[in-house]
C-alpha positions, 0 to 999 in steps of 0.5 A: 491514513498517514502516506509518506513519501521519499524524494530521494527514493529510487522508487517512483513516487506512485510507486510509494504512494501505492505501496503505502495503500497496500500497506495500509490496507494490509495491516487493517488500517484501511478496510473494505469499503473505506475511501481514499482521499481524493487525488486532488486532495491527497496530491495537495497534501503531499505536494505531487502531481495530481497525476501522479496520485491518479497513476497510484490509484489505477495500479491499485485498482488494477490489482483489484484493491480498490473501485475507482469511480467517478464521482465517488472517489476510490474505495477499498474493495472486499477482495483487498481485506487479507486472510486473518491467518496471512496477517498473523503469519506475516507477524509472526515472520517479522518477529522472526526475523527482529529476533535474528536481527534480519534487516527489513530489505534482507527480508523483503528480498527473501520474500520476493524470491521465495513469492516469485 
């Protein structure tokens, strides 16, 4: 699992840090059942606060994607695996939008609207 984070983002850190979870597990990478690196460890090699990975992972597990438990780490839950036919709506709707040459914030804004 690869996360990258942008100091000079708006976003929060945590927030990025979340967000590269749910995206990971969105596109298949992580699965049902997988763990996630330690806070510890993922805070070490991101060069973050511990707390700041930890806040990270409550949001997620507050969103039900992932079980946080003591002494086994946070791993992906069964509710966090998307439907097979969203994935493949979701890429046919960013090929979509590559094809008319919509920017991906122009795109994540239409969705956010459209969502809410």
């Amino acid at each position: 699992m690869l996360i990258r984070i942008d100091p000079a983002s708006t976003e929060a850190i945590f927030g990025q840090l979340a967000a590269a979870v749910r995206a990971e597990i969105g596109r298949g990478a992580l699965r049902p059942g997988d763990r996630l690196p330690s806070a510890r460890e993922l805070a070490a090699s991101l060069d973050v606060n511990i707390h700041t990975v930890l806040r990270a992972y409550q949001e997620l597990r507050d969103e039900g994607l992932v079980d946080l438990r003591r002494g086994r780490g946070a791993v992906v839950t069964e509710q966090a695996a998307p439907p097979p036919e969203l994935v493949g709506a979701v890429r046919d709707l960013v090929a979509a939008a590559r094809r008319a040459d919509v920017a991906p914030a122009t795109l994540v804004a239409l969705i956010k609207e459209e969502y809410l």
